[in-house]
C-alpha positions, 0 to 999 in steps of 0.5 A: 412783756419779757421785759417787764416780767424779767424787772419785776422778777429781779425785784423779789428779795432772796428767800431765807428760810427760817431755822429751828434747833429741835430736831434729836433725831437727825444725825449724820452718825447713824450709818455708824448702827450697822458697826455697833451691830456688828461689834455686838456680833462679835462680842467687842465690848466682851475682848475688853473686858477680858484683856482691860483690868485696869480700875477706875476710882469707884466714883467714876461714871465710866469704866475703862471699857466704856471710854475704849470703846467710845474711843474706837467709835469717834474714830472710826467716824473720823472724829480722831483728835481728843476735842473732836469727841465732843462733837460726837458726844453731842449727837443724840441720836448717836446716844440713842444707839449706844443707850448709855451715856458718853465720856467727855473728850477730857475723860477719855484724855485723862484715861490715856494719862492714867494708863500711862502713869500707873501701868504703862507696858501693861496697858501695851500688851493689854492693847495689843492684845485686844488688837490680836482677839480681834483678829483672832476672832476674824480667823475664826470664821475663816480658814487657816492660811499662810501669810506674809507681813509687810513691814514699813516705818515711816516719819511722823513730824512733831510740832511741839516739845514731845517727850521722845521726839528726836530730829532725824531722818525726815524728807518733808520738813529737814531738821524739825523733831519727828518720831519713827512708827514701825507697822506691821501690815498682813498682805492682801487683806490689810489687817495691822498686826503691830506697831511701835513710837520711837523716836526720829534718830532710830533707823528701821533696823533698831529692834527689828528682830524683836519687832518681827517676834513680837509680831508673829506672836500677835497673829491668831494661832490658824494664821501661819508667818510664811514670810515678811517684804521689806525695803532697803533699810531692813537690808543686812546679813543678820536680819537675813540669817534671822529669818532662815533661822526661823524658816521664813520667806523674804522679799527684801530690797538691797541698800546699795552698799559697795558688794551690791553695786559689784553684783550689779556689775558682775551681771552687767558683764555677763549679760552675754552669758545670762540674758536680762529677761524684758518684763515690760518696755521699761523693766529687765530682770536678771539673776546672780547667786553670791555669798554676802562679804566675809560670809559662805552663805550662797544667796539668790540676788535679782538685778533689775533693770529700769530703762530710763529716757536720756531726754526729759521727753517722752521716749520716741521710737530709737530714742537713747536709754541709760540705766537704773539698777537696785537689786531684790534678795529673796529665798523663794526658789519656787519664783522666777525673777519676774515672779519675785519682782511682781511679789515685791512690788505688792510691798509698795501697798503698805505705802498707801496703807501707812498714807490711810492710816495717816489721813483716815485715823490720824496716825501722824498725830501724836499730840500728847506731851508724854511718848507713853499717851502718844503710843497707847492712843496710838494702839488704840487707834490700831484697834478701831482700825482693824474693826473698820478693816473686818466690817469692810471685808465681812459686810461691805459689798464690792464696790466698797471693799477697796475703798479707803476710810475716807470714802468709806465715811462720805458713801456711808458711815457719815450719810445724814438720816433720822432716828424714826420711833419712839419704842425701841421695838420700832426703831428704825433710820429713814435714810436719803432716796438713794439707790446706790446707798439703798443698795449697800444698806441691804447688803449689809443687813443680809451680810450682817444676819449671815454673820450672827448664823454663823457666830451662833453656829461657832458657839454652839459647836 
């Protein structure tokens, strides 16, 4: 019987179901309504309006804040490259929520051009003012606070003939063009404060001081600049001298120039007299007060000592050691060595920020010809960051608010569901039984009602 059962089992045919293309309601974009929602919350399309002046031609189909604020949203989905917005533009369910119609992938590069042509540094500022209201308005459902910025560049490698591409520094691909993007990132909470294209030749170093002011004066008026982190390639007297000038804080690290290796020295020798304090199995500290070369200015200097096994295998018990040091300048007096070793080390988020901002909004990818377009989109990419940022911190429940962008979009702004209701009173999106999603949806309706209450109460006080 078994037997006969399995062969006649083996004859059936594969069952394939039929297929229809009907259907313009289901979507994979409607975990987006919540965004939208919440944009509406805080008046974005208003920021827009406010800072944009540039006009299109009278017998244009789309304004200037229109085609921005698409653009946010394709990236914000992840729809981050000029030929992938047609692709959301497809969505009807997504041109349900938005009620109006959506610029073509062409309409928005063709703005990117305009911008860059007809008005470029004032399409900048315009942009990065947008970037500070955004950020402005987030303070003001906050508290004032102190905060310190982390400032970083990173190499960005070009496959084409780019308009102010350069071939400098870059580790991956040795000898090809890159352009250098320097970002600022508030520390803790993530916010991108500002950012610039240069080409790949420019060492952090060029125009850091400016970058530093310009930064400070992007932040909202109830965020305080206590201090900036650094690495090494920031290191130098003048951009010390700059920032006791302004009474800031840093934390930078020390490139190891020849008075550097001799205040490693110096510690090594009077280890006697100064003990190395032991953080860990593998990290001392230590500290020294000296005065950089041909300068009379005492700074405080913290040596730390990496324990490095001889042998490529694992450290054994009475196994030898030898000895890495680099070395952290800091003008925090409050903090001992090991406290301004932890603070550095927070530094290193911004590494894994810059790899988010790489992968999640295609920061990397600077395809326009002209270096202008590149930096504008590239603005405009800062912008639906920090609105992703401030809907993860204000409405994401916890078990989200760490996550990256990626899995942001695959547990929630990328679930498929369907557009339910005919009249707009009785709209509503039927969404996978899922728990987990379930769970998060309501958190982020109460978080979402919680934040219109209290917009409200803003205004009318």
């Amino acid at each position: 019987m078994s037997i006969s059962y399995q062969a006649e089992n083996e004859k059936t045919s594969p069952k394939i179901f039929k297929a229809t293309f009907d259907n313009n309601t289901a979507s994979d974009n409607l975990a987006f309504s919540y965004v939208e929602s919440f944009k509406q919350t805080i008046g974005f399309l208003n920021i827009l309006r406010n800072r944009l002046t540039y006009l299109k031609s009278s017998n244009s189909t789309f304004s200037t804040v229109d085609i921005i604020d698409y653009m946010a949203d394709a990236l914000i989905l992840g729809y981050s490259r000029f030929y992938h917005m047609d692709i959301l533009r497809g969505d009807k369910a997504y041109a349900r929520i938005k009620d109006r119609k959506l610029p073509s992938e062409k309409v928005c590069r063709d703005l990117i051009r305009e911008l860059a042509l007809q008005m470029p540094e004032e399409a900048a500022k315009a942009l990065r003012l947008v970037s500070k209201d955004i950020l402005s308005q987030m303070a003001e459902l906050g508290t004032a606070r102190d905060v310190f910025l982390d400032i970083d560049d990173t190499v960005c490698t070009i496959y084409g003939n780019q308009e102010g591409a350069e071939v400098g520094y870059n580790p991956r691909y040795k000898g090809r063009a890159s352009f250098k993007e320097k970002l600022a990132v508030i520390s803790g909470t993530r916010e991108l404060v500002n950012l610039t294209l240069e080409g790949g030749k420019h060492n952090i170093q060029n125009g850091l001081i400016d970058f530093i002011l310009s930064s400070h004066a992007l932040l909202p008026e109830s965020w305080h600049l206590a201090g900036v982190r650094m690495d090494s390639g920031t290191y130098s007297d003048p951009v010390l001298t700059f920032l006791e000038s302004r009474q800031l804080k840093y934390v930078i690290k020390c490139k190891k120039y020849e008075h550097i290796r001799w205040i490693i020295q110096t510690v090594i020798a009077h280890e006697h007299l100064s003990p190395w304090q032991d953080i860990d199995k593998v990290f001392s500290v230590n500290e020294i007060y000296a005065p950089l070369p041909n300068y009379e200015t005492l700074r405080r200097f913290v040596v730390v000592r990496k324990n490095v096994p001889v042998t490529d295998q694992l450290p054994l018990e009475g196994a030898l050691f030898q000895y890495e040091y680099y070395v952290i300048v800091a003008n925090m007096e409050c903090l001992t060595p090991e406290e301004i070793f932890h603070d550095y080390n927070q530094r290193c988020s911004i590494e894994t920020k810059i790899d988010e901002l790489k992968e999640g909004f295609a920061f990397d990818n600077n395809s326009r010809r002209n270096q202008t377009c590149n930096e504008l989109f590239l603005l405009v990419k800062m912008i639906a960051y920090n609105l992703h940022n401030w809907f993860r911190l204000s409405l994401l429940p916890e078990d989200l608010k760490n996550c990256e962008i990626t899995t942001i979009r695959r547990k929630l702004y990328r679930v498929p569901g369907n557009l339910a209701g005919i009249h707009p009173r009785y709209i509503h999106i039927r969404f996978p039984n899922l728990p987990r999603l379930k769970k998060t949806i309501q958190h982020i309706i109460r978080a979402l009602k919680s934040l219109m209450f209290r917009k409200r109460k803003l205004v009318v006080c």
